[in-house]
C-alpha positions in Angstrom: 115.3 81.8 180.3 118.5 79.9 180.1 120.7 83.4 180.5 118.5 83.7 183.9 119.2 80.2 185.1 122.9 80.6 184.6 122.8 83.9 186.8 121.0 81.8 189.1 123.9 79.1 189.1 126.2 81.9 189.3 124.5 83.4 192.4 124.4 79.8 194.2 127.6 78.4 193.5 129.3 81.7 195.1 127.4 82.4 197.8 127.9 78.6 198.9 131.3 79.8 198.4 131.0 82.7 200.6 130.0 80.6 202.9 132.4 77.7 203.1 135.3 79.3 202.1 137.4 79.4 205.2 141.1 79.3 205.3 142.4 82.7 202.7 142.6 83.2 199.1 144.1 80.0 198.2 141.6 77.9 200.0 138.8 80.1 198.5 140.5 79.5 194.8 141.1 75.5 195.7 136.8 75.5 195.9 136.7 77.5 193.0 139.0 75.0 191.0 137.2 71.9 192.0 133.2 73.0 191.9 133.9 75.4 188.2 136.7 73.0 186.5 135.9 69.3 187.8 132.8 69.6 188.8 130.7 71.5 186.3 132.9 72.2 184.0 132.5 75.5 183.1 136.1 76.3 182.2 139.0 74.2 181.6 142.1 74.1 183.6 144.0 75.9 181.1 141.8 78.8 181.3 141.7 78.6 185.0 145.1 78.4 185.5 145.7 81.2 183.6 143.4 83.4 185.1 144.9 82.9 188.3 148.1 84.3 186.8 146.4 87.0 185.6 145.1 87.9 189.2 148.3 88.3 190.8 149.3 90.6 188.3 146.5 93.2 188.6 145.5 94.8 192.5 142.5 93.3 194.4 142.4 90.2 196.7 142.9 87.4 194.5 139.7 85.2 195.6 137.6 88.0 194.8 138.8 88.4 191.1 138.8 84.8 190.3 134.9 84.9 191.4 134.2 87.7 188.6 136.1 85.8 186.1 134.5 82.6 186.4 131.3 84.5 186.9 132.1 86.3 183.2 133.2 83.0 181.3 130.2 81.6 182.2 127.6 84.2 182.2 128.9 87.4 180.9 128.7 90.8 182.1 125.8 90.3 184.4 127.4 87.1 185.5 130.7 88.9 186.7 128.7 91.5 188.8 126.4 88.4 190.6 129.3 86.5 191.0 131.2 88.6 192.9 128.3 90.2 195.1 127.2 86.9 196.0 130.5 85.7 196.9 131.3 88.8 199.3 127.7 89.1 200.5 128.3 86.2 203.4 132.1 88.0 204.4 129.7 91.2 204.6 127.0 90.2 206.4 128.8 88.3 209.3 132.2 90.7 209.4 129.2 93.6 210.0 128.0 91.4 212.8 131.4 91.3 214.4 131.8 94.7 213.7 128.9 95.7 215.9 129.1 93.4 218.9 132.6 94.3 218.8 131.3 98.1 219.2 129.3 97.1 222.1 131.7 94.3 224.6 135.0 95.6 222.1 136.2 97.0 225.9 134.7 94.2 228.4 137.7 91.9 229.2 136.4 88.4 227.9 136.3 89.8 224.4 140.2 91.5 224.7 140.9 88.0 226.2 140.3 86.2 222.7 142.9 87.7 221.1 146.0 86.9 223.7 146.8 83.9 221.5 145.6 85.2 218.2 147.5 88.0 217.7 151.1 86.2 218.3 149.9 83.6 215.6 148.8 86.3 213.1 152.6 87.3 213.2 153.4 83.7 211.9 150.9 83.6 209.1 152.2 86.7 207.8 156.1 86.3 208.0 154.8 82.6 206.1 152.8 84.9 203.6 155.7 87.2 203.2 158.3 84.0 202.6 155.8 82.4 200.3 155.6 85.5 198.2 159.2 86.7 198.5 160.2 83.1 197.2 158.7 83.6 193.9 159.5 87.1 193.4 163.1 87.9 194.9 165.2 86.2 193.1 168.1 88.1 191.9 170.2 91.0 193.7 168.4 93.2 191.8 164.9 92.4 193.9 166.5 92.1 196.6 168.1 95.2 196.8 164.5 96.8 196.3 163.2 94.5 199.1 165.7 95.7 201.6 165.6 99.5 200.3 161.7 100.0 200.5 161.4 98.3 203.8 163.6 100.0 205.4 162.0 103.4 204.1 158.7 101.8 205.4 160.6 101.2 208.5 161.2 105.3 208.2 157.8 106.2 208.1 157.6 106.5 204.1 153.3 106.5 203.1 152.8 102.6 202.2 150.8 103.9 199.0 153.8 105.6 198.1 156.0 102.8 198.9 153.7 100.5 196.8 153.8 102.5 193.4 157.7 103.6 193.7 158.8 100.2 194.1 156.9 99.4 190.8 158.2 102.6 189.2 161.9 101.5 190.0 161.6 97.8 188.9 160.6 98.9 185.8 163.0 101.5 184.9 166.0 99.1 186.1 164.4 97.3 183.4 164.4 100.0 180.3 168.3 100.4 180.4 168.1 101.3 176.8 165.2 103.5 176.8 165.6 106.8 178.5 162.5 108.6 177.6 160.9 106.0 178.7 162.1 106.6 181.8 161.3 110.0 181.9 157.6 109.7 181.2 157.3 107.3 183.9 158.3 110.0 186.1 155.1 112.1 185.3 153.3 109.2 187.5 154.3 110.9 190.4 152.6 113.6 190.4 149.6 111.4 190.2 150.0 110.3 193.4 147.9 112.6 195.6 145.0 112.2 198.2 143.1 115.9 197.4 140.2 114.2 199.2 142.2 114.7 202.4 140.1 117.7 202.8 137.3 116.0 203.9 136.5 115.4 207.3 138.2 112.2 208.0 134.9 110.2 209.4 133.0 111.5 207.1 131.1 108.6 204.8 132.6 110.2 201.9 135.8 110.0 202.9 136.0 106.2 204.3 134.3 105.8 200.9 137.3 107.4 198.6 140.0 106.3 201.4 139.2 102.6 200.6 138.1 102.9 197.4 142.1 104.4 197.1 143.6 101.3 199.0 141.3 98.5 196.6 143.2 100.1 193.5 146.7 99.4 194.8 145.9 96.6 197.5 148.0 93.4 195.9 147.9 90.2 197.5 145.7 88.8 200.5 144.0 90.8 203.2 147.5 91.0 204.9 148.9 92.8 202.2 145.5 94.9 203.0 146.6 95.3 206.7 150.3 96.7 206.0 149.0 99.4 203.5 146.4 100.8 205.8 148.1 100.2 209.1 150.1 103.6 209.3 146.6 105.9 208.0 144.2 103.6 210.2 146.5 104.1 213.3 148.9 107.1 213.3 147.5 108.9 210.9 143.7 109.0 210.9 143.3 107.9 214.5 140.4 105.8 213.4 141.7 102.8 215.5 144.1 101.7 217.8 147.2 99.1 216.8 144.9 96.5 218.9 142.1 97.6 217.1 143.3 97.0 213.6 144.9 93.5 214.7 141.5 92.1 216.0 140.0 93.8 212.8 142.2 91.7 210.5 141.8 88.5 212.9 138.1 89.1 212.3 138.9 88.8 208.4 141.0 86.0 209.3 138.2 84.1 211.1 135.3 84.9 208.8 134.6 83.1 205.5 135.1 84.3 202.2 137.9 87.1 201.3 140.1 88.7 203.9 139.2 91.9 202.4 135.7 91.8 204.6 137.9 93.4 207.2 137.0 96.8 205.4 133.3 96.1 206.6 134.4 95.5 210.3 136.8 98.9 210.2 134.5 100.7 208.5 131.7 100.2 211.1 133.8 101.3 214.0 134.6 104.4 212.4 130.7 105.4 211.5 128.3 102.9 212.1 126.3 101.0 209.5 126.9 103.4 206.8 130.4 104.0 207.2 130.9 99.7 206.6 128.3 99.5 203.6 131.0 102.5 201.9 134.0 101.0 202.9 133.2 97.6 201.4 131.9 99.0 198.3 135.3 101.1 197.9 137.5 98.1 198.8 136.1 95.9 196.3 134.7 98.0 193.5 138.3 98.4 191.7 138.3 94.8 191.2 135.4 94.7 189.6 136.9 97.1 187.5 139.9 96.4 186.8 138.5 92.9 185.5 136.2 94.4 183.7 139.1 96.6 182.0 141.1 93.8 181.1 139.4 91.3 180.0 140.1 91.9 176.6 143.7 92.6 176.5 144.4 90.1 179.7 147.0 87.7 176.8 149.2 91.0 176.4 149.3 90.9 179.8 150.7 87.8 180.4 153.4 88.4 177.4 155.4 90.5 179.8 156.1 94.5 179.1 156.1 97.8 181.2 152.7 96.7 183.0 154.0 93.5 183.6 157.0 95.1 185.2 155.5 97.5 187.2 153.3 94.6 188.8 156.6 92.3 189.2 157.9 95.6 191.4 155.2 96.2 193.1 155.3 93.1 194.7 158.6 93.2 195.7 157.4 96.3 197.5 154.2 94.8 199.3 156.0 91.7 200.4 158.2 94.4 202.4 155.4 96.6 203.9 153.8 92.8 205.1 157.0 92.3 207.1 157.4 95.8 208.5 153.6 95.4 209.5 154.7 92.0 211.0 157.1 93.9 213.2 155.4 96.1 214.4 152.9 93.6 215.3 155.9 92.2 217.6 156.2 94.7 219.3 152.7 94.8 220.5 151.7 91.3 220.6 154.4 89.7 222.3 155.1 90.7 225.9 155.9 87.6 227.3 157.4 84.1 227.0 154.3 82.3 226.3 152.9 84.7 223.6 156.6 84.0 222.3 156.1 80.5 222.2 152.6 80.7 220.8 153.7 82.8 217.8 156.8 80.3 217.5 154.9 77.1 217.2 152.5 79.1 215.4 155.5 79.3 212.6 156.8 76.0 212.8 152.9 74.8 211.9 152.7 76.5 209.1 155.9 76.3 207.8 156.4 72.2 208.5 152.6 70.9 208.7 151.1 73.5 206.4 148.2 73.8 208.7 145.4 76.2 207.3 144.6 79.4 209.3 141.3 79.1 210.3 142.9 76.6 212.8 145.4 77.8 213.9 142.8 81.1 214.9 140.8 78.2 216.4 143.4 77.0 218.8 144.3 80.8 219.5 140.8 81.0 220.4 140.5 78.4 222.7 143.6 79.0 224.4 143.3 82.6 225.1 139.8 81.6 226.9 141.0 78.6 229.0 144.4 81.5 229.8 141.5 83.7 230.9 139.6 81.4 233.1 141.9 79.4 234.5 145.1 81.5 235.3 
């Protein structure tokens, strides 16, 4: 009886969660800290604290992962898996809603309208993403030079998968100096690297399923690392949506509670339907539960640095530069006048100075895109 009340505590606390937790990953973890730490106490901040350092060294959106470990500590296996359904479940449910009435009135001008102002601010939340990343990450030539290498081979048209895992690869042999066949084996990684389940028809169920499930096992960071390692496939290469598309599918992650990641559910749906969203949101998020599950064991060798630890550390360094290739590319879309300028502009200096949180700023992008539309 008491295991099945502290499912049941589980279950509560994180689909209150779901519900509430507007504003990204760090926002979402904020919650987490006060109701699991201060609150009821089940972990200390010690452990929290370092299971948040485990998070950003292992892929899958942050939020999420912090959910299955608190779920764990506090109720084991069973806890993990309720902790992170319940947490997505809300994200799910309402980025599915979207995802149909966006189907329907996608086309009809009032609903195009919304996003005039949005889009130009989503470019200032991630170039603020980017900097807030890059700051803890590039801080010798060495990162640097991988920063500017991999994003201008992004900028070339270089697979962002690809551009994910060989920025790890290199960080870590600039790091083995002394250890050639280390090297070497590295380099049978490579060949790893393959999407065989191209063959499928690319709208098929299967296919969304395997294509996401794919992107959740190298997707690092928030849902806007999420939106430069799909944006290529999603647009050029797939044709499942256009650029607009994808940028009010990722503003519809933006503006919905609980993780980012939920844009999966809205993308998903446009490509087939109602089963197409239930498989893409499974493949998105099942690698995190996972990859927790993997690692819980061996998460303080982790932490003590090593080849793993490396590779993470570079593949960083290469999703900070796919977010600002994403970002310009988004510029060139999004801005196509002085206004939208301006917008994206003060959008920056908000974050940046004021640290305003982004479920306001899409607010106000909201708003002003409808009083553009009816009164001008």
């Amino acid at each position: 009886m008491k295991a099945n009340n502290k499912l049941y505590e589980v279950a509560l606390l994180f689909m209150k969660l779901g519900i509430i937790g507007f504003g990204g990953p760090l926002a979402n973890i904020a919650l987490m800290e006060q109701e699991t730490v201060h609150k009821r106490k089940w972990v200390n901040q010690e452990d929290f604290l370092n299971m948040l350092a485990i998070t950003n060294l292992i892929p899958g959106p942050n939020a999420v992962e912090m959910a299955l470990h608190l779920g764990y500590v506090y109720a084991g296996n069973a806890g993990l898996w309720i902790a992170g359904g319940a947490f997505i479940l809300p994200s799910f449910l309402l980025s599915l809603t979207l995802g149909i009435l966006y189907s329907k009135f996608g086309n009809v001008p009032q609903v195009e309208a919304v996003f005039y102002a949005i889009n130009p601010l989503l470019i200032s939340v991630i170039i603020t993403s980017a900097f807030h990343m890059g700051k803890e990450v590039l801080k010798d030539w060495k990162a640097a030079t991988i920063f500017v290498v991999f994003m201008v081979v992004a900028l070339l048209g270089l697979n962002e998968t690809l551009v994910i895992i060989l920025a790890g690869v290199v960080w870590v042999l600039l790091h083995l100096p002394h250890k050639p066949k280390e090297k070497a084996n590295l380099l049978v990684l490579l060949p790893l690297i393959s999407e065989g389940f191209l063959n499928l028809p690319r709208t098929s169920v299967p296919f969304i399923f395997l294509y996401f499930l794919k992107t959740g096992a190298v997707l690092f960071g928030s849902g806007l690392a999420l939106l430069a390692l799909i944006q290529n496939d999603v647009v050029n290469t797939f044709h499942w949506l256009t650029q607009q598309q994808l940028i009010d599918a990722i503003t519809v992650g933006q503006v919905t509670p609980g993780p980012v990641s939920s844009t999966a559910t809205f993308i998903g749906y446009q490509i087939a339907s109602f089963p197409g969203a239930v498989v893409a949101t499974v493949g998105i998020f099942l690698p995190s539960f996972l990859i927790v599950l993997l690692i819980l064991k061996w998460i303080p060798n982790i932490k003590k640095g090593g080849i793993f630890h490396d590779f993470l550390q570079g593949v960083t360094i290469g999703v900070i530069a796919l977010i600002l290739v994403v970002a310009y590319r988004i510029f060139r879309s999004a801005i196509n006048d002085v206004f939208t300028l301006a917008i994206a502009l003060i959008g920056l200096l908000l974050l940046w100075k004021e640290k305003v949180e982004t479920i306001y700023l899409v607010l106000a992008g909201i708003a002003i895109s409808l009083i553009k539309f009816y009164l001008f």
